[in-house]
TIVO-2410 file (N, C-alpha, C; in nm, 3 decimals):
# residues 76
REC num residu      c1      c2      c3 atome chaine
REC   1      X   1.234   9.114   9.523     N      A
REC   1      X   1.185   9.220   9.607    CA      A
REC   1      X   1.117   9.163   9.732     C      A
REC   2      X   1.038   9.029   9.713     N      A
REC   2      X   1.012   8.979   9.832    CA      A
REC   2      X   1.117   8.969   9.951     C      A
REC   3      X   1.216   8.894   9.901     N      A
REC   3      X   1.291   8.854  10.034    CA      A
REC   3      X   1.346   8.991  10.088     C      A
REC   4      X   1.343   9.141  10.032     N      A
REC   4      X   1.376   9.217  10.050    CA      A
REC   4      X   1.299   9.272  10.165     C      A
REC   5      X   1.154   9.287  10.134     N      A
REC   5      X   1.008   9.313  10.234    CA      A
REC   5      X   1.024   9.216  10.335     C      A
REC   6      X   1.047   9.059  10.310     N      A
REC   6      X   1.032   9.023  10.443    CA      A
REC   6      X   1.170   9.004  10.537     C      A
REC   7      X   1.237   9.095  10.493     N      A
REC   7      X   1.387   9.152  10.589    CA      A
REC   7      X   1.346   9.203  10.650     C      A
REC   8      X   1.243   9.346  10.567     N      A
REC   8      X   1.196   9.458  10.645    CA      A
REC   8      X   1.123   9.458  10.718     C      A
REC   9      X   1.024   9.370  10.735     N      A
REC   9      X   0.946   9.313  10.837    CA      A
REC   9      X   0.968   9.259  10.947     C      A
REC  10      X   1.071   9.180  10.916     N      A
REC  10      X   1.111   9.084  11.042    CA      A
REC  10      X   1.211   9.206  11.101     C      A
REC  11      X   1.346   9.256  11.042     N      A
REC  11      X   1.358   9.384  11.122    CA      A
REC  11      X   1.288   9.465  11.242     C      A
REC  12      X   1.154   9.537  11.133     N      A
REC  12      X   1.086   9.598  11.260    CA      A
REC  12      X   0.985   9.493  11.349     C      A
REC  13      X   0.990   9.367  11.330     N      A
REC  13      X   0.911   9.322  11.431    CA      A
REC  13      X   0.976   9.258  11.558     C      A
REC  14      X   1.112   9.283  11.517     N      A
REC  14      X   1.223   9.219  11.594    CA      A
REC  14      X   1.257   9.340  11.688     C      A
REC  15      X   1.224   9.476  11.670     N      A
REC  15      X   1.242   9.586  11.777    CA      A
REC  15      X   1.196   9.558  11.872     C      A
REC  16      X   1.275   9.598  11.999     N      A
REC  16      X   1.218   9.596  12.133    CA      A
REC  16      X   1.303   9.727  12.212     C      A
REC  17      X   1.206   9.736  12.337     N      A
REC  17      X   1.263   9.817  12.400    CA      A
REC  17      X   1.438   9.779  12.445     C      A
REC  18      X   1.525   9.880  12.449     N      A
REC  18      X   1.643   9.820  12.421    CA      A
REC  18      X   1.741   9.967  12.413     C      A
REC  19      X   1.883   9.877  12.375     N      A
REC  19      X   1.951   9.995  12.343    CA      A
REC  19      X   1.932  10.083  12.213     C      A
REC  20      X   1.899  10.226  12.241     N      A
REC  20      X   1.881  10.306  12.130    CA      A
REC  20      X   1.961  10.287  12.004     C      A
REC  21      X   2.050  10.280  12.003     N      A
REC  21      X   2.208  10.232  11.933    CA      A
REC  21      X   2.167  10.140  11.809     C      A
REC  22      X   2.077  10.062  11.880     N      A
REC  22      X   2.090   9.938  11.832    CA      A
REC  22      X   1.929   9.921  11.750     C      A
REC  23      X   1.879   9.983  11.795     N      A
REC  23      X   1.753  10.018  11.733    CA      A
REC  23      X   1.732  10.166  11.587     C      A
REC  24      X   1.816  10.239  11.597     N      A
REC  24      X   1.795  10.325  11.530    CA      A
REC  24      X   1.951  10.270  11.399     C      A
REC  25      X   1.995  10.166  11.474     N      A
REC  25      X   2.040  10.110  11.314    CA      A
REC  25      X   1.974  10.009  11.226     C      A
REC  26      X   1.872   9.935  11.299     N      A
REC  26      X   1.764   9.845  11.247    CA      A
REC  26      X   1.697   9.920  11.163     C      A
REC  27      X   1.657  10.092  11.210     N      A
REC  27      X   1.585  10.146  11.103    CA      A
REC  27      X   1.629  10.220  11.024     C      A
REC  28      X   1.783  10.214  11.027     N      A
REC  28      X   1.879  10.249  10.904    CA      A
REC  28      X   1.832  10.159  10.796     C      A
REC  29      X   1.864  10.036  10.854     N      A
REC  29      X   1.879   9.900  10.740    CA      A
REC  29      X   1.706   9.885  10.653     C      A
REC  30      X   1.638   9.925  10.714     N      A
REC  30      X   1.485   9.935  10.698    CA      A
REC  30      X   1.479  10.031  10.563     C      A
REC  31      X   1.531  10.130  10.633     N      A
REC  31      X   1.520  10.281  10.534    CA      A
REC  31      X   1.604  10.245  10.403     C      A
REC  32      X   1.719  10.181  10.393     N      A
REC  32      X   1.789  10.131  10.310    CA      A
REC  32      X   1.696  10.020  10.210     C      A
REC  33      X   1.612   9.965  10.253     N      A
REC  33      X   1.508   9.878  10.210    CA      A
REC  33      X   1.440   9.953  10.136     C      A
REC  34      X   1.345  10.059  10.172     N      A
REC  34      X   1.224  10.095  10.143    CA      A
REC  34      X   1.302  10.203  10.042     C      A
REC  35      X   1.396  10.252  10.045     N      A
REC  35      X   1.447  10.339   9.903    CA      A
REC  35      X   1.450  10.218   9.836     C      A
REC  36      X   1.550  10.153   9.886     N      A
REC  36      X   1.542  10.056   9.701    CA      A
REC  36      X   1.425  10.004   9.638     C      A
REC  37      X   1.251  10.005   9.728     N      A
REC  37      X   1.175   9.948   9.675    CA      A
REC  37      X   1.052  10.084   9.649     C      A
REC  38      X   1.104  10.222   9.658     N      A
REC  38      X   1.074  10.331   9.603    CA      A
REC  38      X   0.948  10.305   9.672     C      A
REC  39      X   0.928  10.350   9.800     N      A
REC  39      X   0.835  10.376   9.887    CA      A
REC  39      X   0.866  10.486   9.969     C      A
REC  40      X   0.827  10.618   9.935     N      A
REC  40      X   0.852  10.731  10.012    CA      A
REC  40      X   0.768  10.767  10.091     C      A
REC  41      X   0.646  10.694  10.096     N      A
REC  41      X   0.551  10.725  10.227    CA      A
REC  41      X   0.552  10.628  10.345     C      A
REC  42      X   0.625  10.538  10.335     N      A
REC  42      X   0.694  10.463  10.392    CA      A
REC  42      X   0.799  10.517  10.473     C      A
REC  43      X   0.909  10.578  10.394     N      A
REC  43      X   1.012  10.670  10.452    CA      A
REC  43      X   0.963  10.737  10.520     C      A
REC  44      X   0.877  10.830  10.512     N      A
REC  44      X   0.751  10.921  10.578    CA      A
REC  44      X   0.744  10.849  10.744     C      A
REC  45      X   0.695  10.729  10.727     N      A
REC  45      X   0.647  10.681  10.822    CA      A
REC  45      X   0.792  10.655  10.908     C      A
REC  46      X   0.889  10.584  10.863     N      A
REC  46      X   1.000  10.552  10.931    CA      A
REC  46      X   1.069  10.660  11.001     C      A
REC  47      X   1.088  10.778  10.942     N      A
REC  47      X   1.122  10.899  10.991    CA      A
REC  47      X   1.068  10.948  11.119     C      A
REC  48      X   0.909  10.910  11.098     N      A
REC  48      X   0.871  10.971  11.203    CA      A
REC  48      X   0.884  10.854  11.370     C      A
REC  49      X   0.884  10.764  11.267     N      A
REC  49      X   0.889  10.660  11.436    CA      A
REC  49      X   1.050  10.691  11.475     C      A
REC  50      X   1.186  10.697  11.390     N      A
REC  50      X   1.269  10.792  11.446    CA      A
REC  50      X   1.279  10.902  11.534     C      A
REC  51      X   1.210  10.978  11.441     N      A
REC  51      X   1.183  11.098  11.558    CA      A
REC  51      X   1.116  11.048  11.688     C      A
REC  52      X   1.016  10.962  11.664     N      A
REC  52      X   0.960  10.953  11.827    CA      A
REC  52      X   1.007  10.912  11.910     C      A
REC  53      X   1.109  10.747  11.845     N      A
REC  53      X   1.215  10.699  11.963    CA      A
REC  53      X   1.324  10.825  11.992     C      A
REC  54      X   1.347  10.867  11.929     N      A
REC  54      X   1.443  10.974  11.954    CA      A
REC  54      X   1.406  11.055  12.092     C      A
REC  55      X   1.257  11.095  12.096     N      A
REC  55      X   1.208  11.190  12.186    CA      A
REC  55      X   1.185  11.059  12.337     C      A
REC  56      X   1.180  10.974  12.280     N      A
REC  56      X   1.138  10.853  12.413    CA      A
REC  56      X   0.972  10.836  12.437     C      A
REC  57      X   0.919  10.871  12.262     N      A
REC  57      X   0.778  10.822  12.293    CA      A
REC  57      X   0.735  10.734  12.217     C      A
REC  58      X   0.741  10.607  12.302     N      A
REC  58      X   0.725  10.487  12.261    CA      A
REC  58      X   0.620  10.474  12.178     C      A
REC  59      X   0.518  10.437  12.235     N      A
REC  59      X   0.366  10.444  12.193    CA      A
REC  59      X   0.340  10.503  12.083     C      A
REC  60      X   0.426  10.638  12.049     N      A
REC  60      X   0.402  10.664  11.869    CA      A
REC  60      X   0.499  10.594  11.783     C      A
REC  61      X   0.625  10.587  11.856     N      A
REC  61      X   0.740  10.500  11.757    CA      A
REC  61      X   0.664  10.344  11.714     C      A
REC  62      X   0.602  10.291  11.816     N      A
REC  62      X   0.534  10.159  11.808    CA      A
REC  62      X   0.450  10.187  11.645     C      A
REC  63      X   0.359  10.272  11.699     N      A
REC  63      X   0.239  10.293  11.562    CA      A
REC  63      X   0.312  10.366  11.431     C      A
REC  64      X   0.434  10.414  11.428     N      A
REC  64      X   0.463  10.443  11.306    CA      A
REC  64      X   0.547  10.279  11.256     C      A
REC  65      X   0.575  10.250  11.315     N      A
REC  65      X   0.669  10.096  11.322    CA      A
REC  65      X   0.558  10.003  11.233     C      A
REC  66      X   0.437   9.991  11.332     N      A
REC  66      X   0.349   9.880  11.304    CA      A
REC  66      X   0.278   9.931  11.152     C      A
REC  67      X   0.256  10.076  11.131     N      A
REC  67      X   0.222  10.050  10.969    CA      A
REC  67      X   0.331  10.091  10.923     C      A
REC  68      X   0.417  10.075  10.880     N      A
REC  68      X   0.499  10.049  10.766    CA      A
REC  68      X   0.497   9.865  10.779     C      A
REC  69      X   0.489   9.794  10.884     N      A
REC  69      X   0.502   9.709  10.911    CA      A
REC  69      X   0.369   9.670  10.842     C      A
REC  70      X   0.315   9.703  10.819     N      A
REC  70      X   0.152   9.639  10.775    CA      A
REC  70      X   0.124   9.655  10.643     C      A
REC  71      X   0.182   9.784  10.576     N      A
REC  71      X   0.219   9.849  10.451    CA      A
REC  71      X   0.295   9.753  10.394     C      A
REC  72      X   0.464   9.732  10.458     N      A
REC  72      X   0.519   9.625  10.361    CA      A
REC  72      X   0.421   9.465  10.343     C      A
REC  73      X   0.370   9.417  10.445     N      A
REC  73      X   0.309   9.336  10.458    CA      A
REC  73      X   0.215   9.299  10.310     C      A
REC  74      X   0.146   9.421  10.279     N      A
REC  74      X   0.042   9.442  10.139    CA      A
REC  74      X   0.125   9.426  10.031     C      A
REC  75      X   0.275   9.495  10.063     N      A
REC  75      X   0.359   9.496   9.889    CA      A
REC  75      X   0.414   9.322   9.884     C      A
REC  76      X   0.395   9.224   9.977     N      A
REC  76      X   0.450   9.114   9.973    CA      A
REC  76      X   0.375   9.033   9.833     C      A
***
């Protein structure tokens, strides 16, 4: 399950501003992570930084990004 978390980590720390495309499949592969390690408030969180890149507001996509990012960090 570790090397699983630190996929998911390096994933979202590897986001940058960029092509949308290419970012909202990083948090496919993420979301694909965090089901298999039965974290639904997690999902919670990923969803919503979706939705925010979606809308083009960075600054919340960042902070839903950085705790799940901080969250997996604790399950390591």
């Amino acid at each position: 399950m570790s090397t699983a978390i630190n996929k998911a980590i390096g994933a979202l720390n590897s986001l940058r501003v960029g092509e949308l495309g290419r970012i909202l499949v990083r948090l496919g592969e993420v979301q694909g992570t965090l089901e298999n390690i039965g974290e639904p408030g997690l999902l919670d969180a990923l969803e919503q930084a979706r939705e925010a890149i979606s809308k083009g507001d960075l600054p919340i996509f960042r902070k839903h990004v950085q705790h799940v990012v901080s969250r997996l960090g604790h399950l390591r």
